[in-house]
C-alpha positions as CSV (number, residue, x, y, z in Angstrom):
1,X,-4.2,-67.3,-121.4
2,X,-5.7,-64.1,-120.7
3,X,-3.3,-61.8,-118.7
4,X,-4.1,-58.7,-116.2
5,X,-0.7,-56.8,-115.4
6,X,0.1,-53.3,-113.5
7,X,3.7,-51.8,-114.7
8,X,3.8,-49.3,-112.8
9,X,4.1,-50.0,-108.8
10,X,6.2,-48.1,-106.0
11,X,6.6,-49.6,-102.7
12,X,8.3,-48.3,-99.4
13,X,12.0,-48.9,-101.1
14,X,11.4,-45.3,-102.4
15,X,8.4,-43.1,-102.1
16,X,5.9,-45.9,-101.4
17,X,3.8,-46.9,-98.3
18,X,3.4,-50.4,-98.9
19,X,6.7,-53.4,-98.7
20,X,7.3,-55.4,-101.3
21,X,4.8,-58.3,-100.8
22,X,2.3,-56.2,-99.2
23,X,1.9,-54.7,-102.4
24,X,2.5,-58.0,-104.5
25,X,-0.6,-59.6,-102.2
26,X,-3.1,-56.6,-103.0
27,X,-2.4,-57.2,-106.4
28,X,-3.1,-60.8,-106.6
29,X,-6.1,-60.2,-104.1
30,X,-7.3,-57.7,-107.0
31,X,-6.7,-60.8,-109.8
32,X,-3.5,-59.7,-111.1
33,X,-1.4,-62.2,-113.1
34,X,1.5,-59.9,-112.7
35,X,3.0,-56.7,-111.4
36,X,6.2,-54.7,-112.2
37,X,7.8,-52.6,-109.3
38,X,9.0,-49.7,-110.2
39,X,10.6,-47.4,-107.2
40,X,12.1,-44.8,-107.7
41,X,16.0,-44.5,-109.2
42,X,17.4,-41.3,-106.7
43,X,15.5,-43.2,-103.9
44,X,16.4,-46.5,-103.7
45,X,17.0,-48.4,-101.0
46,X,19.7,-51.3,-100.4
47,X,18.4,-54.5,-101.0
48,X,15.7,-53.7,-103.7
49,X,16.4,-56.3,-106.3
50,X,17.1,-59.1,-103.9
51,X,13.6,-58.0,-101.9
52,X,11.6,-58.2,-105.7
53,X,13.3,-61.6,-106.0
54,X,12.1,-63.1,-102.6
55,X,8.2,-61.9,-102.8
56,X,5.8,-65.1,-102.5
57,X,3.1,-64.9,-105.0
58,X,1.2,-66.6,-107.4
59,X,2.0,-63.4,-109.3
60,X,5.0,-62.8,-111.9
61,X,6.7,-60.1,-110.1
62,X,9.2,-57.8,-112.6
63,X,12.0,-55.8,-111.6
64,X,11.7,-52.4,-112.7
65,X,13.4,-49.2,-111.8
66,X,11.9,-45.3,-112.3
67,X,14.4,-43.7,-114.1
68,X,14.4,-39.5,-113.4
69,X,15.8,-38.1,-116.9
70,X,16.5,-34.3,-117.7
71,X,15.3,-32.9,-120.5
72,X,14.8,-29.4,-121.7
73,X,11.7,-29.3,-119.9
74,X,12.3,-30.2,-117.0
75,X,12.8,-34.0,-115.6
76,X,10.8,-36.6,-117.1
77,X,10.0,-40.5,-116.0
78,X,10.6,-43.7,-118.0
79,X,10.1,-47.2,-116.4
80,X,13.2,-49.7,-117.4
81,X,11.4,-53.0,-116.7
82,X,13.7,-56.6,-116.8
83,X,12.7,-59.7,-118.3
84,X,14.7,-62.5,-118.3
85,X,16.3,-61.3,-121.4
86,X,14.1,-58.5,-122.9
87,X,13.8,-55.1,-121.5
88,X,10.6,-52.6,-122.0
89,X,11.1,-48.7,-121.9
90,X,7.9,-46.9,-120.5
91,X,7.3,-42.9,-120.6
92,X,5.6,-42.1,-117.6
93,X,2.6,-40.2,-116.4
94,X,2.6,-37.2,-118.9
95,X,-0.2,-35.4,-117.1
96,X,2.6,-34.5,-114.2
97,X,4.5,-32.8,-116.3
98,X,2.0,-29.9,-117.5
99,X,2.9,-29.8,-121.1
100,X,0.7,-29.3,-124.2
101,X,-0.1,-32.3,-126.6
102,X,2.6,-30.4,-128.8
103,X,5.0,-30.3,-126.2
104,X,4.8,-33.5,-125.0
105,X,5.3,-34.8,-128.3
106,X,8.6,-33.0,-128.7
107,X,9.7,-34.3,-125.5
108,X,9.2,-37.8,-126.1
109,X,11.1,-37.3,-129.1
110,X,14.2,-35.6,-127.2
111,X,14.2,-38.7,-124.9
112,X,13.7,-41.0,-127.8
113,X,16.9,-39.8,-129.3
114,X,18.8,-40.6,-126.3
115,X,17.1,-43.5,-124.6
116,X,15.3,-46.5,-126.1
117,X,11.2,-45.9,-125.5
118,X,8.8,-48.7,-126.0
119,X,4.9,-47.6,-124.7
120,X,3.9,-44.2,-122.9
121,X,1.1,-44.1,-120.4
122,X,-1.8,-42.3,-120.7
123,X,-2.9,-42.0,-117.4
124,X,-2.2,-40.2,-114.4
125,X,-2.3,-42.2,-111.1
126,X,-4.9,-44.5,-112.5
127,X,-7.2,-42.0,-113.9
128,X,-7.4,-41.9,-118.1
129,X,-5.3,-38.5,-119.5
130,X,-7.2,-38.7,-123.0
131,X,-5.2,-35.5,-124.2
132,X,-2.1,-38.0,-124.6
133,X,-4.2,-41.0,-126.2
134,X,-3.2,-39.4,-129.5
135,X,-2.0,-40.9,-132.5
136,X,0.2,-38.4,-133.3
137,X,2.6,-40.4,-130.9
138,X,3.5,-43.4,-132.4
139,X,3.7,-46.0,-129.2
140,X,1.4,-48.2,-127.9
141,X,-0.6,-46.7,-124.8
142,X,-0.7,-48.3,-121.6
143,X,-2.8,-47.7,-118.5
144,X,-1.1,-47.5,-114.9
145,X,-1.7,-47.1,-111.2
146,X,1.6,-45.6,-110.8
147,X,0.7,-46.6,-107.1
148,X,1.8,-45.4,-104.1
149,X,-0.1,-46.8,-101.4
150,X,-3.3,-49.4,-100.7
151,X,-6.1,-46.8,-102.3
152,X,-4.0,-46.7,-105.3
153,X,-4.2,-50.1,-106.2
154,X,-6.2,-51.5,-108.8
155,X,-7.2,-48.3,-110.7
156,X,-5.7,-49.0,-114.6
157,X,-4.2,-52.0,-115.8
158,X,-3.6,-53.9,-119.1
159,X,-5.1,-57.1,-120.7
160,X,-3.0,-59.4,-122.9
161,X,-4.3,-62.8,-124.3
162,X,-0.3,-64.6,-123.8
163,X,1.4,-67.3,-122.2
164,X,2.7,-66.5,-118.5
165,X,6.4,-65.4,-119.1
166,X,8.2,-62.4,-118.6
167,X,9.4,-62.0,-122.0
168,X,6.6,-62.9,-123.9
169,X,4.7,-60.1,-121.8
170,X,7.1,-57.4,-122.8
171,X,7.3,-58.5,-126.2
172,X,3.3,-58.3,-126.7
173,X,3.5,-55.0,-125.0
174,X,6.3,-53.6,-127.1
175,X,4.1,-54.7,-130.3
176,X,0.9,-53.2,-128.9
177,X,-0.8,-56.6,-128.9
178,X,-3.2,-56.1,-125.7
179,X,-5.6,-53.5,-124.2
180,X,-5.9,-50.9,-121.2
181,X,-8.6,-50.5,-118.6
182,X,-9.4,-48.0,-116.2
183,X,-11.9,-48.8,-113.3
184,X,-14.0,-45.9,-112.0
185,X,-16.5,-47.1,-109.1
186,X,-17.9,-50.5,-110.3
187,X,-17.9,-49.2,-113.8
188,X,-15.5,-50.1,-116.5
189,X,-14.1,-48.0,-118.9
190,X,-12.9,-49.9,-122.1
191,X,-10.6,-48.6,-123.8
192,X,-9.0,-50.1,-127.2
């Protein structure tokens, strides 16, 4: 079955303007198969898991949770997303943090040392960041919306050819078995 999934989706239980299912129906109105909702840790409101849990969709909906590290330069973003038993480690949006392709390298490998990483994004917001597309960093690349609100909906997503079950999804993601797309206008960029 061929997939199309957003991990990366923050909704009005942190920094988001959108609820829970508001955001879960403009994904399945764009032809999602599945989203992950990612709010922020240091923002969270009560309720969260139990809110992800009662969305009505079509849609498999993921819990996931923006975790705020500190490194030495400066805080940094990795998406811990929930299977039913497996568990995917994203770094997030490089572009925000202003570093080099050098630095950025080096800090993925101070997080790596002290938290399990799985795929980095390579986009910022939905928009392709092809400075950090680089093999010299040795985990699969996935595209994000990193939404916030209606407009950013729908930008980036991924493409898997997989059954329709949570831990199959992360698995396939976590062995780089699917591809990344970026919409710009009615053009497509392909990527992979």
């Amino acid at each position: 079955m061929n997939l199309k999934g957003q991990l990366h989706v923050h909704t009005t239980f942190s920094d988001g303007r959108l609820t829970i299912q508001e955001a879960t129906d403009v994904y399945e109105d764009l032809g999602f198969d599945f989203i992950v909702i990612t709010d922020h840790d240091h923002l969270l409101r009560p309720g969260y898991r139990e809110a992800i849990e009662g969305v009505r969709s079509n849609l498999l909906v993921f819990f996931g949770i923006e975790l705020t590290l500190h490194t030495r330069w400066g805080y940094v973003h990795v998406s811990e997303i929930e299977g039913e038993k497996e568990k995917l480690y994203i770094f997030n949006h490089p572009y925000e943090y202003g570093l080099s392709l050098k630095q950025y390298r080096e800090c993925i490998e101070d997080v790596a040392r002290v938290h399990r990483l799985d795929a980095v994004e390579v986009s910022h917001q939905g928009f392709y960041t092809p400075l950090f597309d680089s093999e010299t960093i040795p985990y699969p690349k996935v595209a994000t919306d990193d939404s916030h609100a209606r407009l950013g909906c729908g930008r980036a997503w991924i493409e898997m050819d997989c059954e329709k079950d949570k831990d199959a999804i992360l698995r396939q993601i976590k062995n780089g078995d699917f591809k990344y797309r970026f919409v710009r206008g009615q053009q497509i960029i392909m990527t992979k």
